[in-house]
Backbone as CSV, one residue per row, in Angstrom:
resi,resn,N_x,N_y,N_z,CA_x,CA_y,CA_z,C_x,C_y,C_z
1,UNK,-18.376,-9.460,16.793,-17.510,-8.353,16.444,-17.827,-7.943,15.006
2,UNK,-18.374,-6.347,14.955,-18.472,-5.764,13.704,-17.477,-5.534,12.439
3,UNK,-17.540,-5.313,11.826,-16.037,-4.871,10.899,-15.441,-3.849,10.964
4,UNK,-16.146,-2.697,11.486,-15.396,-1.778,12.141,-14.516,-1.872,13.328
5,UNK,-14.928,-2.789,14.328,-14.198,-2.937,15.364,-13.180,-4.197,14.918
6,UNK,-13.286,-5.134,13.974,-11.790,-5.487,13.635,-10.698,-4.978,13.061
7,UNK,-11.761,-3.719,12.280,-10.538,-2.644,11.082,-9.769,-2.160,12.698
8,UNK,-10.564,-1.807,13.401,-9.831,-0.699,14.599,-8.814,-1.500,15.013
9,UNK,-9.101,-2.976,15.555,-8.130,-3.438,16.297,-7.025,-3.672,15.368
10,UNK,-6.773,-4.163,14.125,-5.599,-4.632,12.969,-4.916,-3.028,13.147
11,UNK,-5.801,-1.813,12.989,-5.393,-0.897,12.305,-4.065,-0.399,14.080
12,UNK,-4.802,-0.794,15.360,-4.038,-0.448,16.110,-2.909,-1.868,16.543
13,UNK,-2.908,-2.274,15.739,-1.588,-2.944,16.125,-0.401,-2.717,14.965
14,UNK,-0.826,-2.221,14.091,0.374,-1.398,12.900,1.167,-0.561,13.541
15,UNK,2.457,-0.550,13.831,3.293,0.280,13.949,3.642,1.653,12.905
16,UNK,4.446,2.578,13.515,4.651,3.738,12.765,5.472,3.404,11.264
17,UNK,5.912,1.628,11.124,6.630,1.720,9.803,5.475,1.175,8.839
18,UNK,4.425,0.620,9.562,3.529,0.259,8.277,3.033,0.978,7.688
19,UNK,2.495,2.210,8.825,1.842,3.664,8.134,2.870,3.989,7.105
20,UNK,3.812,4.180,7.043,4.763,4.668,6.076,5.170,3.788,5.404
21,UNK,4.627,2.636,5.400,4.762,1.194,4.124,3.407,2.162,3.170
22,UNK,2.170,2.409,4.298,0.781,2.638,3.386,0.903,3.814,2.681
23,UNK,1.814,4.940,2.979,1.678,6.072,2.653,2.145,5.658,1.202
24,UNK,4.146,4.780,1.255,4.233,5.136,0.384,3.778,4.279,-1.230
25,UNK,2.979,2.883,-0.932,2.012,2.379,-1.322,0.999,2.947,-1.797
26,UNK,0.247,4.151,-1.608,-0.512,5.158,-2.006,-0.079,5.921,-2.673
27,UNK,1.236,6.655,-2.531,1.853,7.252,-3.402,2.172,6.778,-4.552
28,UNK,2.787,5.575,-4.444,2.717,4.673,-5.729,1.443,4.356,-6.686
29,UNK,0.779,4.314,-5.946,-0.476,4.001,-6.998,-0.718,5.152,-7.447
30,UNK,-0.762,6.497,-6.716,-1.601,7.711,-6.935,-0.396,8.082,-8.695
31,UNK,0.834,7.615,-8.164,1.894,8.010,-9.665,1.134,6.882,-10.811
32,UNK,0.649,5.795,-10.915,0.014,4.559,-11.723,-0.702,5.231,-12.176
33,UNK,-1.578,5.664,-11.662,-2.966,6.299,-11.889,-2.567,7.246,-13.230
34,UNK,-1.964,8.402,-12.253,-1.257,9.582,-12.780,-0.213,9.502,-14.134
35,UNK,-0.632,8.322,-14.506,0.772,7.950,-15.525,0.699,8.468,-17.112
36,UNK,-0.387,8.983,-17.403,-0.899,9.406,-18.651,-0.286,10.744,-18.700
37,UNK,-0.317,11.316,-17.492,0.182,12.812,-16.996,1.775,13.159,-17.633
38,UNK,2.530,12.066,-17.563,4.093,12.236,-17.607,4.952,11.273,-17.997
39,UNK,5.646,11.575,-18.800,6.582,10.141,-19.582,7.470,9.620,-18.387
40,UNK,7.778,10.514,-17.791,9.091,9.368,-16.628,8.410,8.283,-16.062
41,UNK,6.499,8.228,-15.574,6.285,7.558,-14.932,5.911,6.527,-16.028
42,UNK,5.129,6.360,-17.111,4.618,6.321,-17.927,6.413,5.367,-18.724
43,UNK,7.112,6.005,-18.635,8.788,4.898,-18.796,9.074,3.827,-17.992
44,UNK,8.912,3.914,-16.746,9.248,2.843,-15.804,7.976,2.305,-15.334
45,UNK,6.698,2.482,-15.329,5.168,1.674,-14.987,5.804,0.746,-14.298
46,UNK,6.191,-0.520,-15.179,6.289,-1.767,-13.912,7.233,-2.122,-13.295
47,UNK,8.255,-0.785,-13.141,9.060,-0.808,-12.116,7.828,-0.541,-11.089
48,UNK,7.206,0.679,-11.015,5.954,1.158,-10.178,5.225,0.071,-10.064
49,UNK,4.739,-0.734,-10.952,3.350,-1.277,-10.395,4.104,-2.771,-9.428
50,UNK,5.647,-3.353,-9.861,6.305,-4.264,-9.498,6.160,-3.652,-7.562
51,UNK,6.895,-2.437,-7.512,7.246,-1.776,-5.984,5.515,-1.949,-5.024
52,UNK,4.558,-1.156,-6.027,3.439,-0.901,-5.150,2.663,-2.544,-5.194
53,UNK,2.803,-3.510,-5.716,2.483,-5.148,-5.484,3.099,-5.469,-3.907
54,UNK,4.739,-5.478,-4.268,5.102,-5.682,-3.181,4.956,-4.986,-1.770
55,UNK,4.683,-3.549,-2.121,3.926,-3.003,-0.792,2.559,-3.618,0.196
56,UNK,2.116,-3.476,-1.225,0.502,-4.213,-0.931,0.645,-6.045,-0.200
57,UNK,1.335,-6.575,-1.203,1.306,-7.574,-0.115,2.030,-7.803,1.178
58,UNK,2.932,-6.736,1.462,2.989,-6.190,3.201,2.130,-6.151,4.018
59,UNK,1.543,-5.190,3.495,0.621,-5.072,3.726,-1.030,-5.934,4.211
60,UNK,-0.941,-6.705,3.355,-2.150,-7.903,3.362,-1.514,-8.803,4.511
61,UNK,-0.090,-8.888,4.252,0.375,-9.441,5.522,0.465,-9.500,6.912
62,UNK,0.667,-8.004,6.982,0.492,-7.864,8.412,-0.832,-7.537,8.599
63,UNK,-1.909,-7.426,8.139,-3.155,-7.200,8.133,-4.082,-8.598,8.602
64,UNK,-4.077,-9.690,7.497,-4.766,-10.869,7.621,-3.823,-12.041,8.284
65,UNK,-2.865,-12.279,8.135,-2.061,-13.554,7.937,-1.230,-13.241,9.632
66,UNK,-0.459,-11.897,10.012,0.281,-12.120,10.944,-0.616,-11.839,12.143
67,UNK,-0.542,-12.654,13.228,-1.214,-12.439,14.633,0.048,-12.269,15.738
């Protein structure tokens, strides 16, 4: 089995709440990134980088670890 065909199979056993764990995990980072841009984000950072950790390791979770 290639790595594409394990991304496929993990990626089809994610339900519709993980997609929206990833979205808003992406969003979070994309504001990290973006943080030079604007003091509100740039005020709270590791509230942000604290939220998008804990996304991510949801993430890693149901990815590698849960069968």
């Amino acid at each position: 089995m290639g790595l594409i065909e394990w991304a496929e199979g993990k990626i089809r056993e994610l339900s519709i709440w993980d997609f929206a764990v990833v979205k808003i995990a992406l969003v979070i980072f994309g504001m990290i990134i973006g943080a030079h841009m604007h003091v509100f984000v740039k005020e709270y950072l590791m509230y942000f980088v604290g939220v998008f950790v804990a996304l991510y390791a949801v993430l890693v979770y149901r990815m590698f670890l849960k069968k």
